[in-house]
N, C-alpha and C positions, 0 to 999 in steps of 0.2 A: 389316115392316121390322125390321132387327137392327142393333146396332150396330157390324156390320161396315160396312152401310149408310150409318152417318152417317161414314163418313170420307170418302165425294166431297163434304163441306161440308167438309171442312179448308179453315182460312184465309179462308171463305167468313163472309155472314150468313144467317142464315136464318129464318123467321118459322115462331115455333110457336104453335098453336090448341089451345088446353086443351079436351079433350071431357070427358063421362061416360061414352061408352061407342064401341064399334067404333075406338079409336085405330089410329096406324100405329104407335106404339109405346111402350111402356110406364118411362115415367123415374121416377129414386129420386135424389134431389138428396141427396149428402152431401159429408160435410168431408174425408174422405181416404179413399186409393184410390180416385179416376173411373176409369173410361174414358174419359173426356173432361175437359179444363176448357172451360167454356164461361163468357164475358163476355156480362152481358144489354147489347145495343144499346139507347139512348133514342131509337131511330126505325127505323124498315124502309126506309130510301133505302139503293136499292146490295146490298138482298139479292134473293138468286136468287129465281125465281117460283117456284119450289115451294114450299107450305108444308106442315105437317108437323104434323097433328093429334099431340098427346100426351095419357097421365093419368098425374098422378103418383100412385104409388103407395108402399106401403112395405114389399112383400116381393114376389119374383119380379119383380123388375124386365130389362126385356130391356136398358136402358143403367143405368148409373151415372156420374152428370153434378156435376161440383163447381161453384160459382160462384166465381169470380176476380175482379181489378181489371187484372192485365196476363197475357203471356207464355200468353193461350188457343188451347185449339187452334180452334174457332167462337166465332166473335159471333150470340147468337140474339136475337133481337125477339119480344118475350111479345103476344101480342094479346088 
């Protein structure tokens, strides 16, 4: 997965599964310039059935993900 990939979750939620290894794709959570803002959901009601193994990492990341409180482009669900 790339994260050209994650824009068919625009406006969507989605549930991501933290691995150690074989992810679909590789996140770097920072404070400016994402690719993404993502809001964490307090529950998985209302998100799509895919989920979306992650590991976060801290260099060679395939997305760059900020956390928010409004104005995101996903709401993910941490499991």
């Amino acid at each position: 997965m790339r994260k050209e990939d994650l824009a068919k979750f625009k406006g969507k939620k989605v549930v991501f599964k933290k691995v150690t290894s074989f992810p679909d794709i590789k996140v770097k959570f920072v404070t400016s310039f994402p690719d993404y803002k993502i809001k964490v959901a307090s529950d998985k009601s209302f998100a799509v059935s895919e989920v979306v193994k992650y590991q976060e990492v801290t260099s060679f990341p395939d997305v760059q993900l900020q956390k928010v409180t409004s104005f995101e482009d996903i709401q993910i669900y941490f499991e």
